[in-house]
C-alpha positions as CSV (number, residue, x, y, z in Angstrom):
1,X,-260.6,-14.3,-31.9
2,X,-257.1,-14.3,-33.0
3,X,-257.4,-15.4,-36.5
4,X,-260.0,-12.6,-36.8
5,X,-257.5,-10.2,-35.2
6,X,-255.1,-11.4,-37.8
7,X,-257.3,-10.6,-40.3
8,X,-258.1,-6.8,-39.5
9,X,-254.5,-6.4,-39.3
10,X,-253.7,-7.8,-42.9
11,X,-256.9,-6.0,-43.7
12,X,-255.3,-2.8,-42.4
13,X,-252.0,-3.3,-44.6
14,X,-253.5,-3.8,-47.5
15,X,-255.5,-0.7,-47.3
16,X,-252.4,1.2,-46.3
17,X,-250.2,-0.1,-48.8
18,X,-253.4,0.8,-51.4
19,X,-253.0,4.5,-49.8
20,X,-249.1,4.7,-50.7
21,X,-249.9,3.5,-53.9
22,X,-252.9,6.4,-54.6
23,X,-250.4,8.9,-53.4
24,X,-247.7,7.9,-55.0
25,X,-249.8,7.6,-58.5
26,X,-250.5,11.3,-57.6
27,X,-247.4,12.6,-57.3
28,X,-248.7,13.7,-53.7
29,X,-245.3,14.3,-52.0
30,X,-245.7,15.3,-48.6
31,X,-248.5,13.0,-48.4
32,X,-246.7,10.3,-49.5
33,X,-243.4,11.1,-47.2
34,X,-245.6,11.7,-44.0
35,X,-248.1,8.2,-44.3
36,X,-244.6,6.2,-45.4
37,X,-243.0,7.8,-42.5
38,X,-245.7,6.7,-40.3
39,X,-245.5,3.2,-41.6
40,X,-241.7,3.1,-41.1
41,X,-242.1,3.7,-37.3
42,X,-244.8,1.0,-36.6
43,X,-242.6,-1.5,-38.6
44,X,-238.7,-0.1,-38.9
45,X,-238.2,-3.5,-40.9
46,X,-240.7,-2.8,-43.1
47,X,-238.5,-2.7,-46.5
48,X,-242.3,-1.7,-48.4
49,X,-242.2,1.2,-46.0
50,X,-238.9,2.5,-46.9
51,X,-239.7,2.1,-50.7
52,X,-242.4,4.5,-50.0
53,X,-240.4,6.8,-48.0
54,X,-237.5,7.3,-50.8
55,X,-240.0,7.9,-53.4
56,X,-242.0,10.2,-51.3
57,X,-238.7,12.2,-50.7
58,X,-237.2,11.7,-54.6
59,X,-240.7,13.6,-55.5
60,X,-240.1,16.5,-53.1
61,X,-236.4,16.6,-54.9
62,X,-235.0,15.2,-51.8
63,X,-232.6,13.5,-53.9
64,X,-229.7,12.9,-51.5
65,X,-231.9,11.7,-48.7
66,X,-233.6,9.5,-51.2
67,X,-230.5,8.2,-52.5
68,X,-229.5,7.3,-48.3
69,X,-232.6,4.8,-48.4
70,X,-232.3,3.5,-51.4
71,X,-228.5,2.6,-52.0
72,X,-229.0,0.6,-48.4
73,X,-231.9,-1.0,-48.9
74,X,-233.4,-1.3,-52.0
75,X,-229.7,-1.1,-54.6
76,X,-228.3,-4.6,-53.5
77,X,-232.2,-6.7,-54.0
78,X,-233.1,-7.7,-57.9
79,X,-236.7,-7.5,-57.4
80,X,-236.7,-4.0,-56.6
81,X,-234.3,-2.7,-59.3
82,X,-237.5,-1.2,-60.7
83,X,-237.5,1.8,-57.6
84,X,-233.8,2.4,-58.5
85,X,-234.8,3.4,-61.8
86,X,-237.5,5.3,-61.3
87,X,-235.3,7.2,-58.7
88,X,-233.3,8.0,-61.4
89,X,-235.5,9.0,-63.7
90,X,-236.5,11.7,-61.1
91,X,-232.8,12.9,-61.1
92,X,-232.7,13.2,-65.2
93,X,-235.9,14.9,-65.5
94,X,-235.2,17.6,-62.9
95,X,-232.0,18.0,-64.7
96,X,-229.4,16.6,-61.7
97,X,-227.0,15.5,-64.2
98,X,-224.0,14.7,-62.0
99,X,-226.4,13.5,-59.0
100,X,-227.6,11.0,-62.1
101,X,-224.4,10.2,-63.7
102,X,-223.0,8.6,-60.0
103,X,-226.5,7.4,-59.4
104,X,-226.5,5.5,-62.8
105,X,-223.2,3.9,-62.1
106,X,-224.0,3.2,-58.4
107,X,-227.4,1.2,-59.9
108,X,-225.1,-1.1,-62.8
109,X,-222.8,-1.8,-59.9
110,X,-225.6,-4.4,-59.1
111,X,-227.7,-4.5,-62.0
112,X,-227.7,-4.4,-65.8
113,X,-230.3,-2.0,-68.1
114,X,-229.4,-1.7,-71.3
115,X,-231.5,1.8,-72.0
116,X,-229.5,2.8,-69.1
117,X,-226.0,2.2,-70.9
118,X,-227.6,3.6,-73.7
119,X,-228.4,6.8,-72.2
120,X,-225.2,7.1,-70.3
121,X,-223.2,6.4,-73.3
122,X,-225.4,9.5,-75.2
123,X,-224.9,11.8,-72.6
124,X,-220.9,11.2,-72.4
125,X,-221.0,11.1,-76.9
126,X,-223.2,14.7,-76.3
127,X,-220.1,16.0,-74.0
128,X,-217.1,14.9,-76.2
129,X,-215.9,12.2,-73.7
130,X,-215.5,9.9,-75.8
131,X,-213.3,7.0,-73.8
132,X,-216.2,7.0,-70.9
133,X,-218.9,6.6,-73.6
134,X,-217.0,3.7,-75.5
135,X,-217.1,2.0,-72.3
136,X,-221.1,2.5,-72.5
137,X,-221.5,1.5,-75.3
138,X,-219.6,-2.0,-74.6
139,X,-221.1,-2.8,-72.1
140,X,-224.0,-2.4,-74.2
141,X,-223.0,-4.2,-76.8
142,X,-222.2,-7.1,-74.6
143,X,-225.6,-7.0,-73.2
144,X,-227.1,-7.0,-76.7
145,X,-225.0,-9.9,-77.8
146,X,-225.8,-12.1,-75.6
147,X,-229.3,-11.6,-75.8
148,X,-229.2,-11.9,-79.7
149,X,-230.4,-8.6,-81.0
150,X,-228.4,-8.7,-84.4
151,X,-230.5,-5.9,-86.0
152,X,-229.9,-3.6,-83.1
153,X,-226.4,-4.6,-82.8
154,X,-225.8,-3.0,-86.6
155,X,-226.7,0.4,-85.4
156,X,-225.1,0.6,-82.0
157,X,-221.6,-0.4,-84.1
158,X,-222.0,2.4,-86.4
159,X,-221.8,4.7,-83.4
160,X,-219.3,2.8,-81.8
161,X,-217.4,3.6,-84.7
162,X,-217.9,6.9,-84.7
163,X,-216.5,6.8,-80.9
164,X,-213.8,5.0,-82.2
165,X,-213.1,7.8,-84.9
166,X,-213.1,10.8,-82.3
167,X,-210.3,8.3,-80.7
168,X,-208.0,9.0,-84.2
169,X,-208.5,5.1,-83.5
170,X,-209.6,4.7,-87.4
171,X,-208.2,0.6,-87.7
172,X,-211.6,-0.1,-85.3
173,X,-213.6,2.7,-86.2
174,X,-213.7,1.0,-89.8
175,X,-214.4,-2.2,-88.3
176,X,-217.6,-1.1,-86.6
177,X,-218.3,1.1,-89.4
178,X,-218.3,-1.4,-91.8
179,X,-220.6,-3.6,-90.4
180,X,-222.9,-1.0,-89.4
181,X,-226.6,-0.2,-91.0
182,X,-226.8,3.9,-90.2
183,X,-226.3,6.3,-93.3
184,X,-224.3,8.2,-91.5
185,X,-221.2,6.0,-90.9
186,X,-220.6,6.4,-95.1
187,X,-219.3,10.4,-93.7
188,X,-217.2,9.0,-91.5
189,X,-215.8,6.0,-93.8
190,X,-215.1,8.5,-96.4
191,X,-212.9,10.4,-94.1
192,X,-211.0,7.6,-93.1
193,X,-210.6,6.6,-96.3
194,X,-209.0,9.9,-97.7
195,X,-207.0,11.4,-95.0
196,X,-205.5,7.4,-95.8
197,X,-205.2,8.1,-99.4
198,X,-207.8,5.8,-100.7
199,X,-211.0,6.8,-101.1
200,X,-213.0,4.5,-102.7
């Protein structure tokens, strides 16, 4: 009798966790929160149940509620890096740019994405500030290096370069120009090369 108890019960969580995942494929918001919330209080240590809840209240653009759950609970655990992300997807498309700047940097206290460097450091090049999108592009670069992505590597220097150049650093924006693959570094080398009086 018990082992068949047992089973109704994991029976029971399956199916429910099945629901949260047909809502959440929906985009079904209050749906989502409400069953999630329901799940919380019959297990409060459920860590599956407040997943659900922080997505349910990221798609209702309850962003700082969301962000509550998530930095707690799911931020500091690998496996679940995945929710971060899509939380902050949520924030970029609904055009929070601050809320997903700090976000961002809250989730590569823990983590490491290089898309999400990449993004970062395009959104900083885009608004001129050009030392906090050096650092982006870095970190990158680091990530990219040690994962041996030398073809990659030659276009991320050519805009490091041009970072470097917006500096008036021109002694290391020619060194990542120079090894860089894009067409457009050649505008930039030129300049260099004749506000220096050698062109050529």
């Amino acid at each position: 009798k018990f082992n068949k108890m047992k089973g109704a019960a994991m029976k029971i969580r399956r199916a429910t966790l099945k629901y949260l995942k047909e809502l959440y494929a929906k985009k079904s918001a209050d749906a989502l929160l409400n069953s999630a919330t329901k799940l919380q209080v019959e297990c409060p240590n459920s860590i599956i149940a407040r997943v659900y809840v922080s997505r349910g209240l990221a798609l209702g653009k309850r962003f700082a509620e969301a962000a509550d759950i998530l930095e707690s609970v799911v931020l500091p655990f690998p496996k679940l890096k995945r929710v971060y992300l899509e939380y902050i997807r949520y924030l970029k498309a609904a055009g929070r740019e601050a809320q997903w700047e700090i976000q961002s940097f809250r989730f590569l206290e823990y983590h490491s994405s290089s898309k999400l460097c990449y993004e970062l450091g395009g959104y900083f090049f885009r608004k001129r500030e050009w030392r906090r999108a050096l650092s982006c592009y870095q970190r990158l670069r680091e990530a990219m290096g040690r994962g041996g992505e030398q073809g990659s590597l030659t276009v991320l220097d050519g805009i490091i370069g041009m970072v470097y150049f917006h500096l008036e650093d021109f002694n290391s924006a020619i060194e990542y120009l120079s090894d860089s693959s894009l067409d457009s570094t050649c505008y930039y080398r030129a300049r260099i090369y004749r506000d220096r009086g050698a062109l050529g």
